[in-house]
CHARMM-style PDB file with segment names, atoms N, HN, CA, C and O in Angstrom:
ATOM      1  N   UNK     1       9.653   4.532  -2.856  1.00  0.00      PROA
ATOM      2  CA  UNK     1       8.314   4.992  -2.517  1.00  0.00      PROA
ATOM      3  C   UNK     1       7.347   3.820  -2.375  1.00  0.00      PROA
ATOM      4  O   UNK     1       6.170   4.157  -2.509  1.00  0.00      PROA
ATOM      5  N   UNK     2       7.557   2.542  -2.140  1.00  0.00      PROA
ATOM      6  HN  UNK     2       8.513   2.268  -2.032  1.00  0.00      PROA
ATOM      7  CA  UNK     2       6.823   1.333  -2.171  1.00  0.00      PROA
ATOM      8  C   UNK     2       5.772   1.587  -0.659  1.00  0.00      PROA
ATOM      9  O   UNK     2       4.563   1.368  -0.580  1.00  0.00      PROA
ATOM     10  N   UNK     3       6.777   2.155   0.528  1.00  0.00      PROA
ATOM     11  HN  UNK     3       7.759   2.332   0.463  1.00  0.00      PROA
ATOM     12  CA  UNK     3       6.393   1.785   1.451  1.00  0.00      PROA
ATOM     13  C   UNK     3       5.500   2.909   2.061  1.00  0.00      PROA
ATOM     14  O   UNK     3       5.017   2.969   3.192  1.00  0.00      PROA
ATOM     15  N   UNK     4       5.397   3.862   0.928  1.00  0.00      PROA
ATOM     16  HN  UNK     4       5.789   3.814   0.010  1.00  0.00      PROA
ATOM     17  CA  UNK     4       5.130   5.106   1.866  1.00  0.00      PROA
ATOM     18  C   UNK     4       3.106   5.035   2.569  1.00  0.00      PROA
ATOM     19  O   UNK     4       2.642   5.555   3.584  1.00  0.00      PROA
ATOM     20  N   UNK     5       2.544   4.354   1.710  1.00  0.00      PROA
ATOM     21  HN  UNK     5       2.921   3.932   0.885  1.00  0.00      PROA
ATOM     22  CA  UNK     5       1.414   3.846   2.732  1.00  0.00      PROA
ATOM     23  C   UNK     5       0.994   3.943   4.137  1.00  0.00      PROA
ATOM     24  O   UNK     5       0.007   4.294   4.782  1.00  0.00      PROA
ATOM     25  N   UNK     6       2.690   3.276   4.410  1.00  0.00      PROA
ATOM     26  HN  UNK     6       3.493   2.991   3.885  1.00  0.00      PROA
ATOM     27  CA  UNK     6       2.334   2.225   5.517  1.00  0.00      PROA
ATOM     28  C   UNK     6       2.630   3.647   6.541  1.00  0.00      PROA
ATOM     29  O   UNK     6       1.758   3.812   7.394  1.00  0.00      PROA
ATOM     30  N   UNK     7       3.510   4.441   6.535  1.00  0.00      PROA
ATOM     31  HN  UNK     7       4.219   4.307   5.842  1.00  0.00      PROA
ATOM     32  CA  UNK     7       3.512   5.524   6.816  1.00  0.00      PROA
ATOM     33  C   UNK     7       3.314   6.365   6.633  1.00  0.00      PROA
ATOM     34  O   UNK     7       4.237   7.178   6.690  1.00  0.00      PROA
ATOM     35  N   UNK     8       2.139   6.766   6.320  1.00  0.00      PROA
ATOM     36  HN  UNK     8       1.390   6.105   6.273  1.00  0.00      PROA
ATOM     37  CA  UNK     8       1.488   8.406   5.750  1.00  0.00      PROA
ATOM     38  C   UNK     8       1.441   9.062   6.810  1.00  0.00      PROA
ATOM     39  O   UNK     8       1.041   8.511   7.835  1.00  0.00      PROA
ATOM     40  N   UNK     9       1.762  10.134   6.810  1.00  0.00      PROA
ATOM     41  HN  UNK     9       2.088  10.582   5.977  1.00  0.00      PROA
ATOM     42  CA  UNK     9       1.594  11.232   8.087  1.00  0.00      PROA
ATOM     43  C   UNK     9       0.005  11.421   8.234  1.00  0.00      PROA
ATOM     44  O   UNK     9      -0.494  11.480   9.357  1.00  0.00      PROA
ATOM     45  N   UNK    10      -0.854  11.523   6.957  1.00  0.00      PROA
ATOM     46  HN  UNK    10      -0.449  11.475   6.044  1.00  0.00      PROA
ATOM     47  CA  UNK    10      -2.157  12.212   6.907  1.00  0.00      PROA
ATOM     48  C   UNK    10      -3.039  11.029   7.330  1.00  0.00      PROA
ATOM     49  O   UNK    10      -2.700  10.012   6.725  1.00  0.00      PROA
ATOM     50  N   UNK    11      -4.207  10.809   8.297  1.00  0.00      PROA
ATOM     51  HN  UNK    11      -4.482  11.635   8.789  1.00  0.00      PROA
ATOM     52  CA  UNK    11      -5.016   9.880   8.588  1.00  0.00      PROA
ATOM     53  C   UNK    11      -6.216  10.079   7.193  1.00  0.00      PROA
ATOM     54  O   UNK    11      -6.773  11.173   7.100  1.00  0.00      PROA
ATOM     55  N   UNK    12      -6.496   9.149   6.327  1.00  0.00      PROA
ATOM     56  HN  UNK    12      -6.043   8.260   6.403  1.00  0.00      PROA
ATOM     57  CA  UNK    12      -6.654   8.950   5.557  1.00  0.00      PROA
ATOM     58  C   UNK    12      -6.122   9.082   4.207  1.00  0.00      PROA
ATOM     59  O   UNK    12      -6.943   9.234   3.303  1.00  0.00      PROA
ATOM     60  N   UNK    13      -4.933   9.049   3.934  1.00  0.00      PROA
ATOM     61  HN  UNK    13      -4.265   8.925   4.669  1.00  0.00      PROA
ATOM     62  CA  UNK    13      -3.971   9.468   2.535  1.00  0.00      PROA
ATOM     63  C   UNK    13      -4.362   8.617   1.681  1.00  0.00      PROA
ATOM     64  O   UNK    13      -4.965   8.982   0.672  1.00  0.00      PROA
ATOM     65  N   UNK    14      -4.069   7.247   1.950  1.00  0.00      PROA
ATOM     66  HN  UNK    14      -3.579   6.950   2.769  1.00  0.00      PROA
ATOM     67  CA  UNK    14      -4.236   6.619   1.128  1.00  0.00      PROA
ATOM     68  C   UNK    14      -5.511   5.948   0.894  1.00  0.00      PROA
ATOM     69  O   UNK    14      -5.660   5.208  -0.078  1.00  0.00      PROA
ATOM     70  N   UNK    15      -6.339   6.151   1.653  1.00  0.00      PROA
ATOM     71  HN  UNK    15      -6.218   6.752   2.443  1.00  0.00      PROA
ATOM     72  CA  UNK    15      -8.201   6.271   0.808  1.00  0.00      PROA
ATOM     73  C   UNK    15      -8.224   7.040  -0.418  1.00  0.00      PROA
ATOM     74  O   UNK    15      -8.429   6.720  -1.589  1.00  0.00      PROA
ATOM     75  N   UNK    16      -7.860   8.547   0.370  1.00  0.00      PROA
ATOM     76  HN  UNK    16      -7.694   8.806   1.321  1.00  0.00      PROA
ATOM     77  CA  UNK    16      -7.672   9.549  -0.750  1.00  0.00      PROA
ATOM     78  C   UNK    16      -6.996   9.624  -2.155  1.00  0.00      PROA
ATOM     79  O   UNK    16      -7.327  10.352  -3.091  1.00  0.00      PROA
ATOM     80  N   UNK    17      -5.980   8.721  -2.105  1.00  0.00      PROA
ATOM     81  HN  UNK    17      -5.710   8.129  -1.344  1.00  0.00      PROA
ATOM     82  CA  UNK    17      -4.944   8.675  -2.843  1.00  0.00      PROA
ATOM     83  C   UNK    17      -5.629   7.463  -4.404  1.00  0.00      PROA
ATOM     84  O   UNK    17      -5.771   7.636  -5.614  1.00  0.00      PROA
ATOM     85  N   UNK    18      -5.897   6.184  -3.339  1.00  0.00      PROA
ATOM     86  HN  UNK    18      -5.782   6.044  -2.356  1.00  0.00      PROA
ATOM     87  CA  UNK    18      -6.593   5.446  -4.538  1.00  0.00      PROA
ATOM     88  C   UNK    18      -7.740   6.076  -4.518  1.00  0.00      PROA
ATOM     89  O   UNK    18      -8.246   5.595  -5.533  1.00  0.00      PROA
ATOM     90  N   UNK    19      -8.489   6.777  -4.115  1.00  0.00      PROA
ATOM     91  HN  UNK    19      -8.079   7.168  -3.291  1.00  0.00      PROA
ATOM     92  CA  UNK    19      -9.942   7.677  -4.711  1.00  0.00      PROA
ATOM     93  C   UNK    19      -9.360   8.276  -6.226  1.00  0.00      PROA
ATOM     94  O   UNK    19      -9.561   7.683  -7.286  1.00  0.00      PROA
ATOM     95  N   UNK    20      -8.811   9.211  -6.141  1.00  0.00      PROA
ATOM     96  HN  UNK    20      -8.648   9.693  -5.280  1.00  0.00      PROA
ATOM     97  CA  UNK    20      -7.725  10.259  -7.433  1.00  0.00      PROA
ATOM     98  C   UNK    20      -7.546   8.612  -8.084  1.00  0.00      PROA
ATOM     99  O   UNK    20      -8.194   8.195  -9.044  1.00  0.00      PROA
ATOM    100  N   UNK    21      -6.494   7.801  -7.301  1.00  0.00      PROA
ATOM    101  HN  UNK    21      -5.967   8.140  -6.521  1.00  0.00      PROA
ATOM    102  CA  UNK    21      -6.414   7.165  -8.765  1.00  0.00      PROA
ATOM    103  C   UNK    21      -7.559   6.625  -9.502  1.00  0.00      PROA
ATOM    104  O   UNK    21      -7.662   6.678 -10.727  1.00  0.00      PROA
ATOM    105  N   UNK    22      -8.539   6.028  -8.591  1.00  0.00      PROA
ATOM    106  HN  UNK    22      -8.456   5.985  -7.595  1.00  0.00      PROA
ATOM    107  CA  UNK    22      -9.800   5.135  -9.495  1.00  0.00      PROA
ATOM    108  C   UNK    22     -10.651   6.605 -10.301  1.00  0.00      PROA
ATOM    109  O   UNK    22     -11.283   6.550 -11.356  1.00  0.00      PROA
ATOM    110  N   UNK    23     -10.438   7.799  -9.477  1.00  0.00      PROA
ATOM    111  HN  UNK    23      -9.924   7.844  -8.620  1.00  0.00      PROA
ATOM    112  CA  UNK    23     -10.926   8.469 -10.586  1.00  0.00      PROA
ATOM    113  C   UNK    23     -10.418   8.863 -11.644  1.00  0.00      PROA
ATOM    114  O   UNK    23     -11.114   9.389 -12.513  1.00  0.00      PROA
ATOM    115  N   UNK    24      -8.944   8.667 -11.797  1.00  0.00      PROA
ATOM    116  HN  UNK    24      -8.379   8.240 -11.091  1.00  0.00      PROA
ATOM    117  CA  UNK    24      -8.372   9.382 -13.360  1.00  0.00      PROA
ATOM    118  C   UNK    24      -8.589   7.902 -13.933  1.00  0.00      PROA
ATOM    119  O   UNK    24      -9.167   7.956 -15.018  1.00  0.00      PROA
ATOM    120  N   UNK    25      -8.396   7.044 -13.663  1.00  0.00      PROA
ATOM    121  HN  UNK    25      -7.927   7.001 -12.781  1.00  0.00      PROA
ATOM    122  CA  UNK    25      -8.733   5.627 -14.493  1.00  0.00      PROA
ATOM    123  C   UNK    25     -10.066   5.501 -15.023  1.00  0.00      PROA
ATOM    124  O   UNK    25     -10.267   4.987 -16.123  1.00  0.00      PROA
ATOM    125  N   UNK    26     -10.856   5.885 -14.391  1.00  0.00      PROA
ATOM    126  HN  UNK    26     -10.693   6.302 -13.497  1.00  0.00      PROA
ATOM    127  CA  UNK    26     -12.199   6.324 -14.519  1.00  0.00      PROA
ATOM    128  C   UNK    26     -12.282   7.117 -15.512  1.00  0.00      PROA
ATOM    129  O   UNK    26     -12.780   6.695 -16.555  1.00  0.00      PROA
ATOM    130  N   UNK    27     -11.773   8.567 -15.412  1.00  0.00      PROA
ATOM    131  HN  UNK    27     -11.368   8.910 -14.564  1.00  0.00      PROA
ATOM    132  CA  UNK    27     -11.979   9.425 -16.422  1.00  0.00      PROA
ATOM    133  C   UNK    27     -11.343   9.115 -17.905  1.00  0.00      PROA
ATOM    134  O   UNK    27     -11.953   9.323 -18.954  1.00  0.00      PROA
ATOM    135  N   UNK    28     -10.134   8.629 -17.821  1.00  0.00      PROA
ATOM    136  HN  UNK    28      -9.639   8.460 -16.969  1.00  0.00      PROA
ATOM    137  CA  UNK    28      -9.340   8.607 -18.619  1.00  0.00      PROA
ATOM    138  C   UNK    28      -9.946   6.891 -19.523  1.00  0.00      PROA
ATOM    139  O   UNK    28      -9.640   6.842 -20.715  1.00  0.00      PROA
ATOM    140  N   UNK    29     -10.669   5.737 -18.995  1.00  0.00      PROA
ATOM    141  HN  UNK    29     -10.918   5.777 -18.027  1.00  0.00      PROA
ATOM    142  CA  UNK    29     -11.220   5.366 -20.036  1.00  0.00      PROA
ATOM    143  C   UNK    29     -12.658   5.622 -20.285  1.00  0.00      PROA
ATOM    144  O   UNK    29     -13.418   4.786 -20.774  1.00  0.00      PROA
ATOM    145  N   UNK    30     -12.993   6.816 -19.924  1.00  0.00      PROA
ATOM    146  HN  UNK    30     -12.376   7.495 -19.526  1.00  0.00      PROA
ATOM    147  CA  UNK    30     -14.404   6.912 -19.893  1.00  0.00      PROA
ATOM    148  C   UNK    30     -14.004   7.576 -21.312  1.00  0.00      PROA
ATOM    149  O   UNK    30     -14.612   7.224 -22.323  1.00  0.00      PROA
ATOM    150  N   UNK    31     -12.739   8.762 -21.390  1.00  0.00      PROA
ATOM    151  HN  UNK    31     -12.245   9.048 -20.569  1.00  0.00      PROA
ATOM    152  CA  UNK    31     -12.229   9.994 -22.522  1.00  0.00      PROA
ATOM    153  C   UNK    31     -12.161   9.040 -23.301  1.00  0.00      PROA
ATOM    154  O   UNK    31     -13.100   8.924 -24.089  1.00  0.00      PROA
ATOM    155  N   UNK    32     -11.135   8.117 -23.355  1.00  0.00      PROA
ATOM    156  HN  UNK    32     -10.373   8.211 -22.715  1.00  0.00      PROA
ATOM    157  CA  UNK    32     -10.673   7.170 -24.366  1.00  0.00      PROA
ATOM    158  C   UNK    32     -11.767   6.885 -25.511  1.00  0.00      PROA
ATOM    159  O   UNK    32     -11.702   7.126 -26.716  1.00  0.00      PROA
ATOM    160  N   UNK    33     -13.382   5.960 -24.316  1.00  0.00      PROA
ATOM    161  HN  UNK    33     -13.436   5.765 -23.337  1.00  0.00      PROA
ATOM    162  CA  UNK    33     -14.090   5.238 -25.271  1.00  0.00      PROA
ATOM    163  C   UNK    33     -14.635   6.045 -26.455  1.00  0.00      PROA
ATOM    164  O   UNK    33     -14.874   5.726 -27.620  1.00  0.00      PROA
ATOM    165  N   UNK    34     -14.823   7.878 -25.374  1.00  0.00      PROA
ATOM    166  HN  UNK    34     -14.629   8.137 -24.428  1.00  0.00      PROA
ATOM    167  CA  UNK    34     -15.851   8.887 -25.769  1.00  0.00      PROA
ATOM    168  C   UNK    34     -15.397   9.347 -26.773  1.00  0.00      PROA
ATOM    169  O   UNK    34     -16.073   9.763 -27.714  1.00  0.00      PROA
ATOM    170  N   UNK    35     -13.925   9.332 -26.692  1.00  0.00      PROA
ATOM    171  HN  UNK    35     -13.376   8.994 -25.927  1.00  0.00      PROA
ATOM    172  CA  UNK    35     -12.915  10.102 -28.173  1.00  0.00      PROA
ATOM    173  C   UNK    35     -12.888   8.877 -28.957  1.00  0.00      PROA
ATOM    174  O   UNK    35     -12.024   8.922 -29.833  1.00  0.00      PROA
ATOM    175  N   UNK    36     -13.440   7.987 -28.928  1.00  0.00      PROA
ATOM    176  HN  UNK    36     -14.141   7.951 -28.217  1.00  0.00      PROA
ATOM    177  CA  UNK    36     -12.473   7.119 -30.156  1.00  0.00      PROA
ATOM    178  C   UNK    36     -13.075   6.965 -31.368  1.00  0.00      PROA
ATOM    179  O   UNK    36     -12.671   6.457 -32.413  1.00  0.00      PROA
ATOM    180  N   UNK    37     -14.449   7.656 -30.965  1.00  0.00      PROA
ATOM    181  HN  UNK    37     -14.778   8.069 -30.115  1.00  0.00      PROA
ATOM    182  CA  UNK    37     -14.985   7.502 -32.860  1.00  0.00      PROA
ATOM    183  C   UNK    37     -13.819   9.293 -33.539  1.00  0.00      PROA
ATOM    184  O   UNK    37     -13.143   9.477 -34.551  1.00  0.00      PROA
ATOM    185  N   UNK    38     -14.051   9.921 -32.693  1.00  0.00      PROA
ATOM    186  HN  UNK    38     -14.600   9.772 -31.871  1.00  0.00      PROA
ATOM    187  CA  UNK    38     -13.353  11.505 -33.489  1.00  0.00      PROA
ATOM    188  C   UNK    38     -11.770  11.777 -33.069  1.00  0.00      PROA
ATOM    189  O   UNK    38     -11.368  12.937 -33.155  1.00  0.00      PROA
ATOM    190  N   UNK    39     -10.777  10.643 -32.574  1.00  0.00      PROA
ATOM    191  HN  UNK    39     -11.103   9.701 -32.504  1.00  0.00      PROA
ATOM    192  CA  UNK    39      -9.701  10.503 -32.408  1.00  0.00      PROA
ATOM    193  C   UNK    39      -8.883  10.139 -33.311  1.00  0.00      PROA
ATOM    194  O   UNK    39      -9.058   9.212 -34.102  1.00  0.00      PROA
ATOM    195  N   UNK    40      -7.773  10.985 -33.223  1.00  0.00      PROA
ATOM    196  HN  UNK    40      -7.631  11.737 -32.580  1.00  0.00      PROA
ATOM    197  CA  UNK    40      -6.586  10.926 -34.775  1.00  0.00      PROA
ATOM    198  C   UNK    40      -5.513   9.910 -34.249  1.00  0.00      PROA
ATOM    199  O   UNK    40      -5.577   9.330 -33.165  1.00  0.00      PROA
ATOM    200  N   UNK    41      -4.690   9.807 -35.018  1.00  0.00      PROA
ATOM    201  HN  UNK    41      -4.638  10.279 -35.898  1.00  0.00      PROA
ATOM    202  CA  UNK    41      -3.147   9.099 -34.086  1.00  0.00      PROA
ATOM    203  C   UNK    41      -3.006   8.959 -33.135  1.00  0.00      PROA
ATOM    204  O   UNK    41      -3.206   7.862 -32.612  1.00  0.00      PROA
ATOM    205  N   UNK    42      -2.432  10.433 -32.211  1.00  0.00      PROA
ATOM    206  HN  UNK    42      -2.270  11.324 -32.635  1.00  0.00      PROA
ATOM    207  CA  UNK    42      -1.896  10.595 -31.060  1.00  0.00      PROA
ATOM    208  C   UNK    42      -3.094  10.660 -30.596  1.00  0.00      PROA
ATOM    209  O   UNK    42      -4.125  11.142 -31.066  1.00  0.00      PROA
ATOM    210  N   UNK    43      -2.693   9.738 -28.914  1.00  0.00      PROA
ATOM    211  HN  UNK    43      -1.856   9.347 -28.533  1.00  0.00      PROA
ATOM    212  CA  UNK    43      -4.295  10.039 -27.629  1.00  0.00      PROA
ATOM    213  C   UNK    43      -3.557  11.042 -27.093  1.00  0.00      PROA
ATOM    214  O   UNK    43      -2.381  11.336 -26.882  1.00  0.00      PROA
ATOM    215  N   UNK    44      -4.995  11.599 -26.901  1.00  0.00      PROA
ATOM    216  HN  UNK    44      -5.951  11.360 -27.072  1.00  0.00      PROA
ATOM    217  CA  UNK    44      -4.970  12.943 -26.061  1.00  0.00      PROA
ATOM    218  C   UNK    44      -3.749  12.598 -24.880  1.00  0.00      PROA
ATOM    219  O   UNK    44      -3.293  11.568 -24.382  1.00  0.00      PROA
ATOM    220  N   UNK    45      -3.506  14.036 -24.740  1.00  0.00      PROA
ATOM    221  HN  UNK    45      -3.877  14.872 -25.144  1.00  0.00      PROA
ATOM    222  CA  UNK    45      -2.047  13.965 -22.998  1.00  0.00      PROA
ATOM    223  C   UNK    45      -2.963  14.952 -22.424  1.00  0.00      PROA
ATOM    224  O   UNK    45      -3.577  15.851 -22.997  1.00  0.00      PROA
ATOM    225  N   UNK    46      -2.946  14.668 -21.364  1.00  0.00      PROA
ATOM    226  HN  UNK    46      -2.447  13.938 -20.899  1.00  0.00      PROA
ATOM    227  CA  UNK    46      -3.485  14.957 -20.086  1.00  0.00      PROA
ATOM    228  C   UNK    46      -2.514  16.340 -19.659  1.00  0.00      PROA
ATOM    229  O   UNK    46      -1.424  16.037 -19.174  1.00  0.00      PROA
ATOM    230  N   UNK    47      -2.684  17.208 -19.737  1.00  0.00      PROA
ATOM    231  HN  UNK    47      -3.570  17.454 -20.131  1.00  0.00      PROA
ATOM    232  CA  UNK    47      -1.560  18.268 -18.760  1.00  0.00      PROA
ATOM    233  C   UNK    47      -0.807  17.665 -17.824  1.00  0.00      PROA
ATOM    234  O   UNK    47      -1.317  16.739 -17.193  1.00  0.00      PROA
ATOM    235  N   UNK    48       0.511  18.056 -17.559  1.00  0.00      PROA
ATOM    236  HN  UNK    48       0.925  18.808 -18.071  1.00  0.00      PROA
ATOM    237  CA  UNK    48       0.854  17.497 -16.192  1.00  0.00      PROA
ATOM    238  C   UNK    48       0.571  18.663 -15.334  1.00  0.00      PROA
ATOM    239  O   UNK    48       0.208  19.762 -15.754  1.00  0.00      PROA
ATOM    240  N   UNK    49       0.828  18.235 -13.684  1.00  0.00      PROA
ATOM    241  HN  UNK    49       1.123  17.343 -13.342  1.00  0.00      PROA
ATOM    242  CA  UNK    49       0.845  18.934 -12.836  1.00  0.00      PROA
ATOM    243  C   UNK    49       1.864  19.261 -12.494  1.00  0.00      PROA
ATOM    244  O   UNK    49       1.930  19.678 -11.337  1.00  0.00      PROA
ATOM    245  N   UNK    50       2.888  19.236 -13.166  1.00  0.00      PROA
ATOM    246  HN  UNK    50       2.834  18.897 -14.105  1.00  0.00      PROA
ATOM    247  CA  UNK    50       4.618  19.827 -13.075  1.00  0.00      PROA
ATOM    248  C   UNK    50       4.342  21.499 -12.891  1.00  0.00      PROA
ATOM    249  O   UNK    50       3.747  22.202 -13.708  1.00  0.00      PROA
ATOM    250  N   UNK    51       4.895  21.916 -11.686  1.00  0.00      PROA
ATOM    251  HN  UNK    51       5.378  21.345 -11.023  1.00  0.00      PROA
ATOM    252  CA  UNK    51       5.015  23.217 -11.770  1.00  0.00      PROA
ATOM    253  C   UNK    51       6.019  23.400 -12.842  1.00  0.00      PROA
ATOM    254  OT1 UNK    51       6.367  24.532 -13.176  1.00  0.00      PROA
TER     255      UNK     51
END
């Protein structure tokens, strides 16, 4: 899956694609900083999207 970029069927995929990612990176240390005064052991898991 390295190359699949370079061939996306969809005209804009991969805008879209790093958008989602900079936003879960986003969210996910925004959760981190916000949980870490009332955070136990385990960090939170995210649901997957596994059907």
């Amino acid at each position: 899956m390295t190359q699949f970029s370079s061939i996306s069927p969809i005209p804009g995929f991969r805008d879209w694609l790093t958008g989602e990612i900079n936003i879960q990176k986003w969210q996910f240390e925004r959760g981190a900083v916000s949980d870490h005064s009332k955070r136990d052991h385990a960090p939170q898991k995210v649901p997957s999207q596994k059907p």
